[in-house]
DSSP file (Angstrom, degrees, kcal/mol; ACC not computed):
  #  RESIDUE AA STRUCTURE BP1 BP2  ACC     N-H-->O    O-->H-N    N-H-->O    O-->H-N    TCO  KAPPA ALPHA  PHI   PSI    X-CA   Y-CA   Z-CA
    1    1 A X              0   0    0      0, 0.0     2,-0.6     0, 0.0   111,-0.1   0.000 360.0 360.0 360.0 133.9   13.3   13.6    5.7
    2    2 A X        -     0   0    0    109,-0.1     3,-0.1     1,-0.0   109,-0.0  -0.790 360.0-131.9-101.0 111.1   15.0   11.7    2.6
    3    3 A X        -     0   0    0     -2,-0.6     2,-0.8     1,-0.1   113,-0.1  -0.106  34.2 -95.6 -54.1 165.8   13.7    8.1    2.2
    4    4 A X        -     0   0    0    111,-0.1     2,-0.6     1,-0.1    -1,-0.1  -0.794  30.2-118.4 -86.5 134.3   16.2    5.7    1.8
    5    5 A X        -     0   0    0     -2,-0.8     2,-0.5    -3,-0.1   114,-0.1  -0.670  23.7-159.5 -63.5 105.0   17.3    4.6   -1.0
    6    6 A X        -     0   0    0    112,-0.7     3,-0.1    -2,-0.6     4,-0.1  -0.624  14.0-175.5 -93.2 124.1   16.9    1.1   -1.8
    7    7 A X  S    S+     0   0    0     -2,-0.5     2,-0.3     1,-0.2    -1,-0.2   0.992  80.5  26.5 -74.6 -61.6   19.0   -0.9   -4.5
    8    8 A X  S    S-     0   0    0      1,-0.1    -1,-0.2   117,-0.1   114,-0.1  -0.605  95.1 -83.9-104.3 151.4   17.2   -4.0   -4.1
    9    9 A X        -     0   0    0     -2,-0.3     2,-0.6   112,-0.1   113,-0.1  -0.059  28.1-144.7 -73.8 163.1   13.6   -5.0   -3.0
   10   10 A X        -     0   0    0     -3,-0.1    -1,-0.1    -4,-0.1    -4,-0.0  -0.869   8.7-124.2-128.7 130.6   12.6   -5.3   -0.4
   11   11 A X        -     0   0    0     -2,-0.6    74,-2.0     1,-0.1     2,-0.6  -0.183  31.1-123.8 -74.8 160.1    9.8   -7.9    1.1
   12   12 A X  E     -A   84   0A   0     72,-0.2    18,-0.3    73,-0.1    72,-0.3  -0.891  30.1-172.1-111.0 117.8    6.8   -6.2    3.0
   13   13 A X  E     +     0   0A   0     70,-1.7    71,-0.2    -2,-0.6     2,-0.1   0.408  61.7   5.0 -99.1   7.6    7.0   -7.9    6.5
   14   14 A X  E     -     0   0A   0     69,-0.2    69,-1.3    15,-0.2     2,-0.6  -0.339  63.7-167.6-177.9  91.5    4.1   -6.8    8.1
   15   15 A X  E     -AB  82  28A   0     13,-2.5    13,-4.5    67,-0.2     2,-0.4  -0.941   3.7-178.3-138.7 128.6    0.7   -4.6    7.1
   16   16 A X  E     -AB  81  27A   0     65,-2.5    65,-2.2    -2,-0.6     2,-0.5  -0.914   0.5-177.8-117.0 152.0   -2.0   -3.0    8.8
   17   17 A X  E     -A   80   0A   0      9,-2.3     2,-0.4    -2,-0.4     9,-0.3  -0.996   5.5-168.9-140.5 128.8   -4.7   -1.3    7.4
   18   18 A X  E    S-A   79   0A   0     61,-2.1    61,-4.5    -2,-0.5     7,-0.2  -0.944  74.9  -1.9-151.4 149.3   -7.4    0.4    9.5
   19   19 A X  S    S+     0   0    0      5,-4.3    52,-1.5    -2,-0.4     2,-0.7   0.791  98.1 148.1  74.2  34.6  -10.8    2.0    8.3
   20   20 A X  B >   -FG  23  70B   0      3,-1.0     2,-1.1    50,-0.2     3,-0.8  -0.814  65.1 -56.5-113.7  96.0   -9.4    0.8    4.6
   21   21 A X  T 3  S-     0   0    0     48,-2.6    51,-0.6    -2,-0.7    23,-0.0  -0.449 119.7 -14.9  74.3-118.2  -11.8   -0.1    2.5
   22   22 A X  T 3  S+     0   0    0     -2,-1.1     2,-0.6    22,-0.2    -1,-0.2   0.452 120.1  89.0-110.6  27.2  -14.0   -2.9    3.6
   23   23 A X  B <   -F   20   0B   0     -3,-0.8    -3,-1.0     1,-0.2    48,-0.2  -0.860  50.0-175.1-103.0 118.5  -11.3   -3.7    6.6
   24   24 A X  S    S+     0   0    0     -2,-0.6    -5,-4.3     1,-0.4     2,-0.2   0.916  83.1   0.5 -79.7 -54.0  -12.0   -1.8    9.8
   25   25 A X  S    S+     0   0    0     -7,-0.2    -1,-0.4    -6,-0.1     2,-0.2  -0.722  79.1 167.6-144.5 148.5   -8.7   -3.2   11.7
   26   26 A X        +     0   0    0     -9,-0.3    -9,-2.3    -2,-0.2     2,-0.4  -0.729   9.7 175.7-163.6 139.9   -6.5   -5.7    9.6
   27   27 A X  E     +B   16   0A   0     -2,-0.2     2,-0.7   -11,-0.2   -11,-0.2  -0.974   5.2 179.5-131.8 123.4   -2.6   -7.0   10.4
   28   28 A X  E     -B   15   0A   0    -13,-4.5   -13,-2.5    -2,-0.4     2,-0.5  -0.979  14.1-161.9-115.2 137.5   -1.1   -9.6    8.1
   29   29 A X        -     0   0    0     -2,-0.7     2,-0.3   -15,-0.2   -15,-0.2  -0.939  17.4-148.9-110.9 117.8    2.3  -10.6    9.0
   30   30 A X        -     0   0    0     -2,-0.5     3,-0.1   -18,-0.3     5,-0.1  -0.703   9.5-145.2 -91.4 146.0    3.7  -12.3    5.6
   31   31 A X        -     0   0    0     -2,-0.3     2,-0.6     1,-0.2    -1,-0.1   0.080  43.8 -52.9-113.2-164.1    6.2  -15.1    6.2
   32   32 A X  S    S+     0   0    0    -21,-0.0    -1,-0.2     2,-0.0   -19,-0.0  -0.708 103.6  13.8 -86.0 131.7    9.3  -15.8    3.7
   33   33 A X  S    S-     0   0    0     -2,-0.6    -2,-0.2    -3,-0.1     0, 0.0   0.155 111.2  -8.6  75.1-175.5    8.9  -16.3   -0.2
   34   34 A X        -     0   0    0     -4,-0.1    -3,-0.1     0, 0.0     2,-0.1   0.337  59.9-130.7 -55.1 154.0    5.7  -15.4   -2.1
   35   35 A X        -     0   0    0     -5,-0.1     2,-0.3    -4,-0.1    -5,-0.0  -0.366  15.8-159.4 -65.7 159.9    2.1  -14.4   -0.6
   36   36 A X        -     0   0    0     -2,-0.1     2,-0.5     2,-0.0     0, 0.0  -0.874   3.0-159.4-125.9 145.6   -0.9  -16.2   -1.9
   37   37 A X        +     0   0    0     -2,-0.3     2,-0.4     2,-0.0    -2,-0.0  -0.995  21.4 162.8-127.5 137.1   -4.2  -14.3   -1.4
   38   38 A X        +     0   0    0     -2,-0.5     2,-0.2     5,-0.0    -2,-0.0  -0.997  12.7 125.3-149.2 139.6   -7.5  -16.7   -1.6
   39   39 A X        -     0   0    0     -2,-0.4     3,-0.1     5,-0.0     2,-0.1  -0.871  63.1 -75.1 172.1 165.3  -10.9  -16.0   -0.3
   40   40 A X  S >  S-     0   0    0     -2,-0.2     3,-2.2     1,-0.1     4,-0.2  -0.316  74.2 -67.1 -78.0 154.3  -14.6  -16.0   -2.0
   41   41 A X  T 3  S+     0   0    0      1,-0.2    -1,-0.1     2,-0.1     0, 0.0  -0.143 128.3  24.0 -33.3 153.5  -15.5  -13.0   -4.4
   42   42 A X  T 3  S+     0   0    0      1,-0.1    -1,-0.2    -3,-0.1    -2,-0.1   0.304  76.3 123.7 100.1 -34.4  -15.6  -10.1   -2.0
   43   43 A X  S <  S-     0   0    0     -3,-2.2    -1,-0.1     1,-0.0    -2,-0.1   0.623  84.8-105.8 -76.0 -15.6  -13.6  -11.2    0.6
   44   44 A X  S >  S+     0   0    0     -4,-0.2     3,-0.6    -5,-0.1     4,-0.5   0.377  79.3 127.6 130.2 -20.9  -11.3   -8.1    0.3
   45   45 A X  T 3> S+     0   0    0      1,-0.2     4,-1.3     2,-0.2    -4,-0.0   0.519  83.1  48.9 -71.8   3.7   -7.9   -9.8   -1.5
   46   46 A X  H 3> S+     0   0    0      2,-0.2     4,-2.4     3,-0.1     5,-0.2   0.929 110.2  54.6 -95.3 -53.6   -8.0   -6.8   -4.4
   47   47 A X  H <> S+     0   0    0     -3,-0.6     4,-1.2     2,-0.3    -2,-0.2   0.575 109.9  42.5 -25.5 -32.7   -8.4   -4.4   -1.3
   48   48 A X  H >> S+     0   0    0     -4,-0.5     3,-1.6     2,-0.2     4,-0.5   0.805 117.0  48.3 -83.9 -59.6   -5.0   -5.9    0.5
   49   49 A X  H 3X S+     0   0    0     -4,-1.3     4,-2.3     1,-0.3    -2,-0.3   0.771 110.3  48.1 -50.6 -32.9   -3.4   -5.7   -3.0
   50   50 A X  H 3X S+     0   0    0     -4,-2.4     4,-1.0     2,-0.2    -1,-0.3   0.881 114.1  53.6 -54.6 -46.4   -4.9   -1.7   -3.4
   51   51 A X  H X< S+     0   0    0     -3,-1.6     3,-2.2    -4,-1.2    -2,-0.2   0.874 110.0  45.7 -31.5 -81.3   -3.2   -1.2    0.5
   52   52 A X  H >< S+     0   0    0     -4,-0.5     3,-1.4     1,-0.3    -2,-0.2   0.690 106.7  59.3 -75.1 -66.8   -0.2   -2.5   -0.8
   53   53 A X  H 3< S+     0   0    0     -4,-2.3     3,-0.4    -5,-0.3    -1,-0.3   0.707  96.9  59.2 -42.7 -30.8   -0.3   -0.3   -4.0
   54   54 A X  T << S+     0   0    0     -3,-2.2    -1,-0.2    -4,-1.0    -2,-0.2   0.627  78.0  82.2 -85.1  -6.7   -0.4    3.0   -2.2
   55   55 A X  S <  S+     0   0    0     -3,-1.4     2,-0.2    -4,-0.1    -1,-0.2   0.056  97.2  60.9 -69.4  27.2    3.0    2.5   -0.3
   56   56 A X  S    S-     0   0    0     -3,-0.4     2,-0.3     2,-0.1    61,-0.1  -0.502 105.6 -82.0-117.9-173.4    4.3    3.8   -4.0
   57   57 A X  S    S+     0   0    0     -2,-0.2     2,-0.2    57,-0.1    57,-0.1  -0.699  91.1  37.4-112.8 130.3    3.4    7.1   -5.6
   58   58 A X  S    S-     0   0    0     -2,-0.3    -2,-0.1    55,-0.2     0, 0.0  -0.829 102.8 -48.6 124.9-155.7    0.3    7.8   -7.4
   59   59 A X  S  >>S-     0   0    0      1,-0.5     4,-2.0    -2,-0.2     5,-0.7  -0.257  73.5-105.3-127.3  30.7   -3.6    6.5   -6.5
   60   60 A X  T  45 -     0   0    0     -7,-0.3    -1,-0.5     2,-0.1    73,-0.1  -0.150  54.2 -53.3  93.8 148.8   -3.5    3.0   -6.0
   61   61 A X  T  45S+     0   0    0    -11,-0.2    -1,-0.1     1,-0.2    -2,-0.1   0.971 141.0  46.4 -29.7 -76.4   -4.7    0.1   -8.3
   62   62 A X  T  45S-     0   0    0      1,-0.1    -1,-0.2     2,-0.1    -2,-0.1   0.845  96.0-140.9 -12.2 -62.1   -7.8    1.6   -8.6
   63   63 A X  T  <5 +     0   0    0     -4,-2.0     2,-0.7     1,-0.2    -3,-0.1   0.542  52.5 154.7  60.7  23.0   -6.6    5.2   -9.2
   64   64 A X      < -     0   0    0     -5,-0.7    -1,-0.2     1,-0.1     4,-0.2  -0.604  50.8 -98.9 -97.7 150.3   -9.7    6.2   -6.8
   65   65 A X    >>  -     0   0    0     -2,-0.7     3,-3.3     2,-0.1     4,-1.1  -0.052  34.9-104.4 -58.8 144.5   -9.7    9.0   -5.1
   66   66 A X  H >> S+     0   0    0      1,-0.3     3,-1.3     2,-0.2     4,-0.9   0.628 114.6  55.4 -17.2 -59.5   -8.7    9.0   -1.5
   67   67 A X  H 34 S+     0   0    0      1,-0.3    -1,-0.3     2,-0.2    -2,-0.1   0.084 103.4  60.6 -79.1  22.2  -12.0    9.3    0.2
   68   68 A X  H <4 S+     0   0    0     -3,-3.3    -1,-0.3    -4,-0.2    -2,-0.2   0.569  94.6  63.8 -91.7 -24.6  -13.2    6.3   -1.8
   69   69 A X  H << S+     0   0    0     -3,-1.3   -48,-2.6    -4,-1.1    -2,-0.2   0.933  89.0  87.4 -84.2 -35.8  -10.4    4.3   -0.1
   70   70 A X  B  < S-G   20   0B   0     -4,-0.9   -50,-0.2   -50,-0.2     8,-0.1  -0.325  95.6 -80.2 -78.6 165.3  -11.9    4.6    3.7
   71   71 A X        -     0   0    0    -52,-1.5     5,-0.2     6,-0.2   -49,-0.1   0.287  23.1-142.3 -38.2 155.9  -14.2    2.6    5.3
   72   72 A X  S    S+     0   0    0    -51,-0.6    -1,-0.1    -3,-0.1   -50,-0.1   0.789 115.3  40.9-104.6 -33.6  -18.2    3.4    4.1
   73   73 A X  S    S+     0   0    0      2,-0.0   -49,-0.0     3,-0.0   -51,-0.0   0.904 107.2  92.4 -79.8 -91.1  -18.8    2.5    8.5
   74   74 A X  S    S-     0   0    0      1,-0.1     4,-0.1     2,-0.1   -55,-0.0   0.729  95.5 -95.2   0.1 176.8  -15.4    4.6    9.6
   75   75 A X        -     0   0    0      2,-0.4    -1,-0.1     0, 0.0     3,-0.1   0.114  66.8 -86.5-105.7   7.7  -14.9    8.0   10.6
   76   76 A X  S    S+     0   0    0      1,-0.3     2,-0.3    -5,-0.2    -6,-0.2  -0.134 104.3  76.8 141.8 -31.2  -14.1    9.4    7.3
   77   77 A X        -     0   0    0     -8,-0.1    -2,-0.4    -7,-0.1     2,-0.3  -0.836  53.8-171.8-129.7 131.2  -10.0    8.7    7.4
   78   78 A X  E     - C   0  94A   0     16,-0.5    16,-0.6    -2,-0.3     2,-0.4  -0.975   9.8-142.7-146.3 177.1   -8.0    5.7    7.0
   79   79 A X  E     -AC  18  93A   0    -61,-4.5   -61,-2.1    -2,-0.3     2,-0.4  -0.907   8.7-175.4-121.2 146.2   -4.2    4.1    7.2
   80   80 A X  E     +AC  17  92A   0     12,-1.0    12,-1.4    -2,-0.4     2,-0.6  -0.999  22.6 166.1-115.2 127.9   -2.1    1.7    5.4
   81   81 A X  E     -AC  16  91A   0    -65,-2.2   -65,-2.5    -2,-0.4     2,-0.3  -0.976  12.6-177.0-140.6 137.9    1.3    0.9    7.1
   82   82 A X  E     -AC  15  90A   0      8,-2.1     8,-1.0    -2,-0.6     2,-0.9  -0.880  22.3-143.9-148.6 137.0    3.9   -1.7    6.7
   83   83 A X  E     - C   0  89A   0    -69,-1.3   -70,-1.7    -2,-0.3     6,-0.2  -0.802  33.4-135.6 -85.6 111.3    7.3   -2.5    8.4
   84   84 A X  E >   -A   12   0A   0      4,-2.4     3,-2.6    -2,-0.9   -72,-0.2  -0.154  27.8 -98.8 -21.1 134.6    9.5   -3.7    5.6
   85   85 A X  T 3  S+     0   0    0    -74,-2.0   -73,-0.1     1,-0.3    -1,-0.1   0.617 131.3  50.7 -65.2  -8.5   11.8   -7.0    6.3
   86   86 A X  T 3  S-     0   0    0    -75,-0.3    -1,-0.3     2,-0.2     3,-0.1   0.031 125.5-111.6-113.1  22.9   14.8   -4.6    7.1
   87   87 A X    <   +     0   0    0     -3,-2.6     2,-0.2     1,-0.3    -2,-0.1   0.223  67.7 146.9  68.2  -2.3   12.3   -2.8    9.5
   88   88 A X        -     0   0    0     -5,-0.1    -4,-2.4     1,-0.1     2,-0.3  -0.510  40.8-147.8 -57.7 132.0   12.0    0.4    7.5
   89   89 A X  E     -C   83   0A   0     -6,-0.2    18,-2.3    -2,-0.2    19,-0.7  -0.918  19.9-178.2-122.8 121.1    8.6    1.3    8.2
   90   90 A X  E     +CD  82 106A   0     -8,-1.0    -8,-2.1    -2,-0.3     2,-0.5  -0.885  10.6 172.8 -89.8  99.1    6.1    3.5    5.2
   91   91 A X  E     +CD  81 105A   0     14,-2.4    14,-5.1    -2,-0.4   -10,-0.2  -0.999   5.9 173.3-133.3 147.9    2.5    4.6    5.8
   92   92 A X  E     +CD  80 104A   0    -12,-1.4   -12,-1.0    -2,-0.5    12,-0.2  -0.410  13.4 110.6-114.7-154.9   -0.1    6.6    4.1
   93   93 A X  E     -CD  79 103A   0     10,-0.6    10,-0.6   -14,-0.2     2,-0.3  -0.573  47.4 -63.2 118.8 179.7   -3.4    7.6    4.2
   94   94 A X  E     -C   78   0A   0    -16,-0.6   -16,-0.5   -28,-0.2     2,-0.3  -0.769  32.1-136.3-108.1 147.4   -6.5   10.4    4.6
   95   95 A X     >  -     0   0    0      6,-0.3     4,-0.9    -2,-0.3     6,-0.2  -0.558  19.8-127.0  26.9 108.7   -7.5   12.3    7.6
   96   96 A X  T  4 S+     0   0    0     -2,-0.3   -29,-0.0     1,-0.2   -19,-0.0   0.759 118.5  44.5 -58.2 -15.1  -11.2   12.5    8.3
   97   97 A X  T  4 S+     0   0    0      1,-0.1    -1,-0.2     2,-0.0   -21,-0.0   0.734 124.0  36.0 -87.6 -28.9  -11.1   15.8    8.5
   98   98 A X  T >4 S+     0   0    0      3,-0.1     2,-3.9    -3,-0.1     3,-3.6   0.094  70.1 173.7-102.4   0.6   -8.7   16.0    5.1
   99   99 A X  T 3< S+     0   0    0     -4,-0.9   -32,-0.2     1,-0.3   -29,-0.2   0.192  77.6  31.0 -35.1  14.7  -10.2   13.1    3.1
  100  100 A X  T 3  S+     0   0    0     -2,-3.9     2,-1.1   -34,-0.2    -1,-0.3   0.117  90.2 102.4-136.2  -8.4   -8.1   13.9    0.0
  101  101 A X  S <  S-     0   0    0     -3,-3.6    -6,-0.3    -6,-0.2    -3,-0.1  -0.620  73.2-130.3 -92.9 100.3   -5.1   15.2    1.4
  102  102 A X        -     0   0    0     -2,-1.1     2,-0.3    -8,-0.1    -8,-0.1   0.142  19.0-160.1 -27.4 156.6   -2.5   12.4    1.3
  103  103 A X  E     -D   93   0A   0    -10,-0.6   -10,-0.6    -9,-0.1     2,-0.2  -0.757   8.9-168.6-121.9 163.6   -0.7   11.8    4.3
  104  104 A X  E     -D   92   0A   0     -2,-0.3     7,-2.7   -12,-0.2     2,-0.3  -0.736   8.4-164.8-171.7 134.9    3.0    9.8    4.6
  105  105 A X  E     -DE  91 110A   0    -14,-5.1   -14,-2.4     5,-0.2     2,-0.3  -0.947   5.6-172.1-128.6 141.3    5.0    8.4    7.1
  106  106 A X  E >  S-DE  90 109A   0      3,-3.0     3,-1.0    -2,-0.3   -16,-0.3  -0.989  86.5 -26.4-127.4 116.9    8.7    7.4    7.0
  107  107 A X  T 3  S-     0   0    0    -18,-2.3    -1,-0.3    -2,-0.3   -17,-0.2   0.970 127.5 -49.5  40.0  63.0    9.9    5.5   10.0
  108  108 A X  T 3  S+     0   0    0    -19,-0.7    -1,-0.2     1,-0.1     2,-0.2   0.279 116.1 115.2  83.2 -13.2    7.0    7.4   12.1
  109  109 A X  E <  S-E  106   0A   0     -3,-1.0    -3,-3.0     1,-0.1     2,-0.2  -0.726  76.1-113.0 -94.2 143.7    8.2   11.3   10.5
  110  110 A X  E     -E  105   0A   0     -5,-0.2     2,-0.3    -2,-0.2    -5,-0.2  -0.473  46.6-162.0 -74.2 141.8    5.6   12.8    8.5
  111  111 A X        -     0   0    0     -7,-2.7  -109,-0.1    -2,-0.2     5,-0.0  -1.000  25.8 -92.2-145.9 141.2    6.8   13.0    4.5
  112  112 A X        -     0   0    0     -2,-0.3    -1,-0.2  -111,-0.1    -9,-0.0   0.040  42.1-122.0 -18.1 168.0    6.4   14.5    1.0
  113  113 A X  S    S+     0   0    0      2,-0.1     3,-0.4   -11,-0.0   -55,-0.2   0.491 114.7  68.3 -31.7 -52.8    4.2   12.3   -0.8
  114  114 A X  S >> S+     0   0    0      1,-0.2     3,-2.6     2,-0.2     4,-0.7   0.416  76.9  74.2  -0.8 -48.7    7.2   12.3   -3.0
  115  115 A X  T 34 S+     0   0    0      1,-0.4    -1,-0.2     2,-0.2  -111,-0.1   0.336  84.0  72.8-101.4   4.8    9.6   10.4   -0.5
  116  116 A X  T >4 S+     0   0    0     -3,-0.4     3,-4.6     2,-0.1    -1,-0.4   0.896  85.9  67.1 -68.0 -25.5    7.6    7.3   -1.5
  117  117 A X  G X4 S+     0   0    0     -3,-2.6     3,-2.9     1,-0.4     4,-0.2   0.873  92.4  57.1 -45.2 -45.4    9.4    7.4   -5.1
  118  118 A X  G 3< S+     0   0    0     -4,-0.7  -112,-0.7     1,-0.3    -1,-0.4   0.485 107.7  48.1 -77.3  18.7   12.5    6.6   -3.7
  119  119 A X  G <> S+     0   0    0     -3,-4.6     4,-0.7     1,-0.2     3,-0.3  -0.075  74.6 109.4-126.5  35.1   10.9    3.4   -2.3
  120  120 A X  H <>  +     0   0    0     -3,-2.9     4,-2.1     1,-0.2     3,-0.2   0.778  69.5  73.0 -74.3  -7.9    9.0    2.2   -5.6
  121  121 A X  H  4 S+     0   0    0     -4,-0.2    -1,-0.2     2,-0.2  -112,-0.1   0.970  83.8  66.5 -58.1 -48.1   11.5   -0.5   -5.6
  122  122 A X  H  4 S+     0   0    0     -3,-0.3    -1,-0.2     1,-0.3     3,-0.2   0.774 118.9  17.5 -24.7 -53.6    9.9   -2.2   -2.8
  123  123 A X  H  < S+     0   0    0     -4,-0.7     2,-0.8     1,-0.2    -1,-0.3   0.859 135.9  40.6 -99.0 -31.3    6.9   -3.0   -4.5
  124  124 A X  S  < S-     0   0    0     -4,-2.1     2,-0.4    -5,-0.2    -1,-0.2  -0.795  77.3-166.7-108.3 102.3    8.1   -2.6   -7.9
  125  125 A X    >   -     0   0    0     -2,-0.8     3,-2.9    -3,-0.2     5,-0.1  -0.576  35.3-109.9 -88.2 152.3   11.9   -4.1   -8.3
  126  126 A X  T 3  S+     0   0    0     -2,-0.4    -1,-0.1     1,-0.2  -118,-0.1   0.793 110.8  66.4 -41.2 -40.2   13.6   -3.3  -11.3
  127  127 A X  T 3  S+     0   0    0      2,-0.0     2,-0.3    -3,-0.0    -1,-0.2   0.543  94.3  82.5 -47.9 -18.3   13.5   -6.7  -12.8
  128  128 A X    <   -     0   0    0     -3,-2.9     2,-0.2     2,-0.0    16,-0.2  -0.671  62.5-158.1 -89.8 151.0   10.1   -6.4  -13.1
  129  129 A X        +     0   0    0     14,-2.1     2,-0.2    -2,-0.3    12,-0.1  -0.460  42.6 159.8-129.7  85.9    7.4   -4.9  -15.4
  130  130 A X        -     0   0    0     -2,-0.2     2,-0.3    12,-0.1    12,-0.1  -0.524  16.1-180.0 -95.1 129.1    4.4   -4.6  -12.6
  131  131 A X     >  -     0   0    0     10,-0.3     4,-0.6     9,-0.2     5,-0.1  -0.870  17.4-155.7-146.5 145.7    1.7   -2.4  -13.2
  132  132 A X  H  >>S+     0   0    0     -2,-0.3     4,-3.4     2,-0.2     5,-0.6   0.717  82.3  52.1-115.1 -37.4   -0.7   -2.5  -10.8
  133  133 A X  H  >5S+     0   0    0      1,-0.2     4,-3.0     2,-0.2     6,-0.4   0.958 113.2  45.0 -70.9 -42.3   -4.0   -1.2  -12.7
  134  134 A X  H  4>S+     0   0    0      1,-0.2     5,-2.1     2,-0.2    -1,-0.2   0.928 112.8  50.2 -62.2 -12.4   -3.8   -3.6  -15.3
  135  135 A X  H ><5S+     0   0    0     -4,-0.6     3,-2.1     3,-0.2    -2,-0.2   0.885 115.2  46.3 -91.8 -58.8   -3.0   -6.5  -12.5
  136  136 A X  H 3<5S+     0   0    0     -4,-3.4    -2,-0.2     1,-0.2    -1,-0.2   0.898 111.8  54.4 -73.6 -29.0   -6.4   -4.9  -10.6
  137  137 A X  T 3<<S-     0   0    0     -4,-3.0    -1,-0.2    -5,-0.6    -2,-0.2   0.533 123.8-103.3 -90.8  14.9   -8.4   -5.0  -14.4
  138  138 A X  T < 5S+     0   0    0     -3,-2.1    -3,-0.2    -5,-0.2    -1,-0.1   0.604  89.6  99.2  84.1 -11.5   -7.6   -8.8  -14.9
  139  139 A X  S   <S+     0   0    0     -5,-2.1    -1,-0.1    -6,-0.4    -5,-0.0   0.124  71.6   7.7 -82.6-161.0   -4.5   -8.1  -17.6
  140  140 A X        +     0   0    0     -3,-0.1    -1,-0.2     1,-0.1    -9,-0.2   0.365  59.1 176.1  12.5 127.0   -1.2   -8.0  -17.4
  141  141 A X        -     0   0    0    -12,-0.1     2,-0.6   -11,-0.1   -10,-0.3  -0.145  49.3 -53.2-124.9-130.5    1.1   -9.1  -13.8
  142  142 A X        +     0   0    0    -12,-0.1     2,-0.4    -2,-0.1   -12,-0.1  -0.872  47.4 178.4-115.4 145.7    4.2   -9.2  -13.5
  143  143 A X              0   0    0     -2,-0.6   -14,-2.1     1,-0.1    -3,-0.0  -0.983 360.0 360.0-144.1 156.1    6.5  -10.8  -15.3
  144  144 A X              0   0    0     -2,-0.4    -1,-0.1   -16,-0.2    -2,-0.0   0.418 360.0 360.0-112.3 360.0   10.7  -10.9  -15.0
């Protein structure tokens, strides 16, 4: 399947993550214009933003390997999904059985790894210059 190709970005309207990190089950539904994330050291907001990082290509904020991302209680395997505000929906994630072999779904069909590229706009729009590790290491954010 061939993602779509998106000119302009596109808001993340929904995300669930389960067995991700220190999240067994998690749904945020994000409302219109920017996110804030607030919570005590710990609580988990570098963990949504790391979610959020792997619906593009490559490893994440982090860059850790896959079976670092699931839960340390879980069964070995976890998911990140999000429905897009124009309802395209993009998840990835491990297999317990596979813990390093990426997984990806585009609108529900299993996909390349690849067929995220053609959605790096989402998180990254061209007007920006976002990079996600320096953004996790306290440097650099985005700026337009």
């Amino acid at each position: 399947m061939t993602a779509p190709a998106l000119t302009d970005a596109m808001a993340v309207a929904r995300l669930l993550l389960t067995d991700f990190r220190s999240y067994g089950e998690a749904t945020l539904h994000a409302g219109p214009g920017f996110v804030v994330l607030t919570g005590e050291n710990g609580a988990g907001k570098t963990n949504i933003l790391e979610a959020v990082s792997l619906l593009a290509p490559g490893r994440g904020l982090r860059g850790a390997s896959l079976s670092e991302m699931a839960r340390a209680a879980g069964p070995g395997g976890f998911a990140v999904a999000a429905r897009l505000e124009d309802g395209l929906e993009i998840g990835t994630g491990a297999l317990a059985g596979q813990p390093e072999r990426r997984q990806v779904r585009v609108n529900g069909a299993a996909s390349a790894a690849n067929a995220l590229a053609g959605l790096l706009t989402v998180l990254c729009p061209p007007w920006t210059a976002c990079s996600w590790r320096a953004l996790a290491q306290g440097g650099a954010s985005w700026t337009g």
